[in-house]
C-alpha positions as CSV (number, residue, x, y, z in Angstrom):
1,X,88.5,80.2,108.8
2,X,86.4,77.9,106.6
3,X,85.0,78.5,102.6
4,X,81.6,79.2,104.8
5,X,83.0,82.1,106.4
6,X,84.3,83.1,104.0
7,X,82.8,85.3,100.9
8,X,82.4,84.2,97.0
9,X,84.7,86.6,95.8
10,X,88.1,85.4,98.3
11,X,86.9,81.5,97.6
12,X,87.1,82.3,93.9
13,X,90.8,83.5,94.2
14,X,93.1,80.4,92.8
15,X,96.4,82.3,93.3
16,X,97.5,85.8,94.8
17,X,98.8,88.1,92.9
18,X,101.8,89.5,93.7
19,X,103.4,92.9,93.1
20,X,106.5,93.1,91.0
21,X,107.3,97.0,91.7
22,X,107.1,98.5,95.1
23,X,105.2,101.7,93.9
24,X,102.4,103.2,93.8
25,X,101.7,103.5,89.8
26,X,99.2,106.7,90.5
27,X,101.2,107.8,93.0
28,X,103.9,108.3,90.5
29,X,102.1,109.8,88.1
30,X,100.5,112.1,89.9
31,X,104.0,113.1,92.3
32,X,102.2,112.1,95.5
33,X,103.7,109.5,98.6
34,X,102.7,106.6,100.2
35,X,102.0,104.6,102.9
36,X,101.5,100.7,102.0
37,X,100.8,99.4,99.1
38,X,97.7,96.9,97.8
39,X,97.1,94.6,94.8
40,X,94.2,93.9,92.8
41,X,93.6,90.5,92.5
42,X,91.4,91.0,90.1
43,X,93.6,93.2,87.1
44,X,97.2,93.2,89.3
45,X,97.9,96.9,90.0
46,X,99.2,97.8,92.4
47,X,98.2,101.2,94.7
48,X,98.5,102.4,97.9
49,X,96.2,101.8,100.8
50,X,94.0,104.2,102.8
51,X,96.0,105.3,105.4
52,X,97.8,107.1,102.0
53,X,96.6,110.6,100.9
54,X,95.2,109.5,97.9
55,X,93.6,106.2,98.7
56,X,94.1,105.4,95.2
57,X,93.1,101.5,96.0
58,X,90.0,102.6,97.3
59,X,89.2,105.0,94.5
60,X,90.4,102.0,91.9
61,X,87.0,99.7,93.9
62,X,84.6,102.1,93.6
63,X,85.5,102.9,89.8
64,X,85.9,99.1,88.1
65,X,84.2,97.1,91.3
66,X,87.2,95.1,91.6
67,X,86.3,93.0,95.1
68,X,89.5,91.7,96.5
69,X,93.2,93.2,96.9
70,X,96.3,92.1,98.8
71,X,98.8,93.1,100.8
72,X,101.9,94.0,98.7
73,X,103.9,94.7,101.9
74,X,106.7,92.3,102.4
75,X,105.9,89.7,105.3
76,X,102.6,90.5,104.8
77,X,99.5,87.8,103.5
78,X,96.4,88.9,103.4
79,X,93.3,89.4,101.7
80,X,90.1,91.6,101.9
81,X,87.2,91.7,99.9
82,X,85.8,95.7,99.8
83,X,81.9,94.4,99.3
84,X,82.1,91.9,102.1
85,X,84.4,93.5,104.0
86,X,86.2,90.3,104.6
87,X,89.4,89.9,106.0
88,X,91.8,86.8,106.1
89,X,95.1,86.4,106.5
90,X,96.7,83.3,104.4
């Protein structure tokens, strides 16, 4: 895929961030499981995905905007962008 498929807020990622825990943070807090987990790549956290009960990476977009998360699962390189609903794998 080329910089013209792709969308302004995945060309502007210099380097992926990475997650140094394999947990979800709210998860933890709040006692609940999950699935897989996603990083920001705008702040870092890291929270699980939607096929979690809490879709706590989902709620984290719609309350700071954040655009573009990661895959924190091991093997696993990807990126998608919530607004543009873009997807590449890296």
């Amino acid at each position: 895929m080329d910089d013209q498929e792709l969308c302004s807020h995945i060309t502007a990622i210099k380097e992926v961030k990475s997650s140094k825990d394999y947990v979800c943070e709210e998860c933890i807090r709040q006692n609940t499981e999950w699935m897989h987990l996603r990083t920001c790549q705008t702040c870092g956290v890291t929270l699980c995905c939607d096929d979690s009960p809490q879709k706590h990476m989902t709620k984290h977009y719609h309350q700071t905007q954040h655009p573009v998360i990661s895959s924190a699962e091991p093997g696993e390189r990807w990126l998608w962008c919530y607004p543009d609903e873009v997807f590449i794998e890296y």
